[in-house]
N, C-alpha and C positions, 0 to 999 in steps of 0.2 A: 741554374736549373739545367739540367739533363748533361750538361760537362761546364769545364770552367770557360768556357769561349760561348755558352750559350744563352739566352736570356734568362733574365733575373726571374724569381716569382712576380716579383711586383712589377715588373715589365711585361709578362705575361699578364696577368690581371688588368694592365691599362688596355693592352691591345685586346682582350676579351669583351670590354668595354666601350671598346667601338666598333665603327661601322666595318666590314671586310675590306673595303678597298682599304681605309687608314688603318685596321689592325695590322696586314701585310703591309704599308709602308712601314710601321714602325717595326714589325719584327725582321724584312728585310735582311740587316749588316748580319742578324743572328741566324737566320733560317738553317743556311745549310751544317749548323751546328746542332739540332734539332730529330728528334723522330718523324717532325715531317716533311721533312725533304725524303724523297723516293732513294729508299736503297740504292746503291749499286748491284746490289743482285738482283733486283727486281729489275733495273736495266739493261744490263748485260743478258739478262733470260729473254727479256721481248726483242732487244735488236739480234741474238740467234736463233729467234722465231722468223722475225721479219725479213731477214737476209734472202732466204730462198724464194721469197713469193718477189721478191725486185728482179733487177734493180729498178729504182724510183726517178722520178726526177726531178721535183718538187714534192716537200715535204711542211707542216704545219707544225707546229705542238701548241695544245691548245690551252688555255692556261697554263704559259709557260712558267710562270717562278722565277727561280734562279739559272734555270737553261737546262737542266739535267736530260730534259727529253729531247731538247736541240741535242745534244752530245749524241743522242741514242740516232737520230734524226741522218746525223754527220755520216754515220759508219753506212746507211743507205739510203741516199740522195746521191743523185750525181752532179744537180747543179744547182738548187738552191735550198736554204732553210729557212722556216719564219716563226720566232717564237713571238706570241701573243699571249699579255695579260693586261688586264685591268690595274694593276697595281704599280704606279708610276717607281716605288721605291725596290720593286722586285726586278725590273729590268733595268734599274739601275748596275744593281748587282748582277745580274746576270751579263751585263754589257761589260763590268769589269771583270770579271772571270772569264771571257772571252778572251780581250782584252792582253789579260796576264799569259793567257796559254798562247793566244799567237806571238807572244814577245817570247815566250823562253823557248817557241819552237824554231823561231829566226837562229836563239843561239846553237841550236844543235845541224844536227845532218841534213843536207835539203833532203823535201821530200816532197809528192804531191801534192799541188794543190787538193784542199777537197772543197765541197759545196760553198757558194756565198751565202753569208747567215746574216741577216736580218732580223731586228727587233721593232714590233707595234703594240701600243698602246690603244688595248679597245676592250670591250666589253663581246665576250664569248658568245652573247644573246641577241649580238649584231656584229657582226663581221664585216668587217670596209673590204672587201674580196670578190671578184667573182670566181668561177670555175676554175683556179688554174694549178689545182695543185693533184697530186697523184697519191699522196698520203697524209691523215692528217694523225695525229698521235695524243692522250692525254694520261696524266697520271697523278695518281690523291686528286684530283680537284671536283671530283662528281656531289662530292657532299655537301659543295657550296650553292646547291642547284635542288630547287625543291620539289618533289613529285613532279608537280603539274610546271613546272619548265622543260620537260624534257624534250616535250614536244619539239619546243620552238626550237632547243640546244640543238637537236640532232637534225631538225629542218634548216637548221642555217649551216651546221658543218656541212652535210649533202648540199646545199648551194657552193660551196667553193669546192669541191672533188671535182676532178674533170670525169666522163663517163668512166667506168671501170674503178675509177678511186677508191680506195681503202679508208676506213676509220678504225684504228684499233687501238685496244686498252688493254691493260691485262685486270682481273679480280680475280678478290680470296676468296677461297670458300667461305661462309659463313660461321663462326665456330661454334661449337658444338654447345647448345640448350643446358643451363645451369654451371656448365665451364666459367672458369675463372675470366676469360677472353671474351666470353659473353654477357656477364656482368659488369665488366669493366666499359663495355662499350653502350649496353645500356644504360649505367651510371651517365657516362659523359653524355648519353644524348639528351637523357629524362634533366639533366643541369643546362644544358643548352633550351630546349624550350621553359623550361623556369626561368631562367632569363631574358630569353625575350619575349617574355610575359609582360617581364616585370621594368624591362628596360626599353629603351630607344636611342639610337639604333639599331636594328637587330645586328645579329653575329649568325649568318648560318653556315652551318659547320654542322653535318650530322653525320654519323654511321651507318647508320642501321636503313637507311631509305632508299638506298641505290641496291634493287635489289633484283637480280639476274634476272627472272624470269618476268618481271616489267619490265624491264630494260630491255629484252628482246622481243618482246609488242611493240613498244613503243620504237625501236630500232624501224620495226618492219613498215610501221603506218609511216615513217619520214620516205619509207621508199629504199632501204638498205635490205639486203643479204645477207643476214648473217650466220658466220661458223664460231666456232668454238673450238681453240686448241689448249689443250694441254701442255703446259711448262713444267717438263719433267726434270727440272733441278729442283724442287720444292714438294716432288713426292707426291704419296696418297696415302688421303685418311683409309682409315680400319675397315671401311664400307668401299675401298678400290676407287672411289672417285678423285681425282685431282684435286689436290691443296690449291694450287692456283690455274689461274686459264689465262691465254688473250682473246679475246673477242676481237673478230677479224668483219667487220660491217662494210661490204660492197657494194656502191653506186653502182645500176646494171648498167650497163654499154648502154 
């Protein structure tokens, strides 16, 4: 399914079939072979966002995965990184893909140390942390978060920011009302609540509910600031507005 290195249909179907935390253990070894592991362009876009408002000096990624936003994390942090998931089988991999790149950078040119990275095992809805970080980062993982958590989500990241702290994300625009992209994603969500209608454990995983303009109420009532920039590698729709953003949410001093 989706290349030969990726999961099977019927691997996919078992992990659908469970809970979140053992779906990602089992899809893990495959994920970054996957559509949902976060582009590269979508990471390279937010770390040429982030670069001018640092430098950082502790950084988070908050449901980390397989590390992709640690990597982004790396390029502005000057001294530490901490990727955090719930998913014991994701920072497995994420640990060896570390792992492998600081082995094959021993055999090349010295060069800088950068940031000491860190990986924890915890639930995003409780953060073992206090204040001590200056940015925290997340990406794809909002869907796994149902309206009414957001509260808590974004009152516990603002607990570990130190004053002035940064939370940022980047989002798509919404696509466009009867588009192919907009059925497609209604398809998948209208089969995700049929299923955990009809099953147990649930699987939440949705699209359509992480939707900008709640998300910046809810942003404001945790006590954040936020702006909205434009990621001008990914263009603008027909209506001049940007295809994607980061949401740049500030702890005030």
């Amino acid at each position: 399914m989706f290349s030969p290195e990726g999961p099977t249909l019927r691997e996919l179907a078992v992990q659908a079939l469970s809970s979140v935390e053992r779906g990602y253990d089992l899809l893990a070894p495959k994920f970054d072979h996957t559509p949902y592991r976060t582009p590269d362009r979508v990471l390279d876009a937010v770390a040429r966002a982030l670069a001018p408002m640092g430098p950082f000096r502790a950084g988070l990624d908050l449901c980390c995965g397989t590390g992709a936003g640690v990597d982004v994390l790396a390029r502005v942090c000057r001294e530490s990184v901490t990727g955090v998931d719930f998913s014991a089988g994701m920072l497995a991999v994420a640990q060896d893909r570390a792992a492998t790149r600081d082995r094959a950078a021993t055999r090349g040119p010295a060069a800088p140390g950068g940031p000491a990275v860190s990986w924890v095992r915890a639930d995003a809805r409780a953060l073992p942390f206090g204040p001590v970080f200056d940015l925290a980062v997340s990406f794809g993982a909002f869907g796994h978060f149902l309206p009414g958590e957001l509260p808590g989500l974004f009152g516990q990241v603002r607990s570990v920011l130190r004053p002035g702290g940064c939370f940022a994300f980047p989002v798509a625009a919404p696509p466009r009302p009867g588009s192919r992209a907009y059925w497609t994603l209604l398809g998948f969500d209208t089969a995700m609540r049929v299923r955990n209608a009809l099953w147990r454990p649930p699987f939440v995983m949705y699209y359509r509910t992480f939707r900008l303009g709640d998300v910046g109420r809810e942003l404001a009532r945790a006590g954040f600031r936020a702006d909205l920039h434009a990621l001008p590698e990914f263009g603008r729709r027909p209506d001049g507005s940007p295809r994607a953003r980061l949401v740049v949410a500030r702890r005030p001093s």
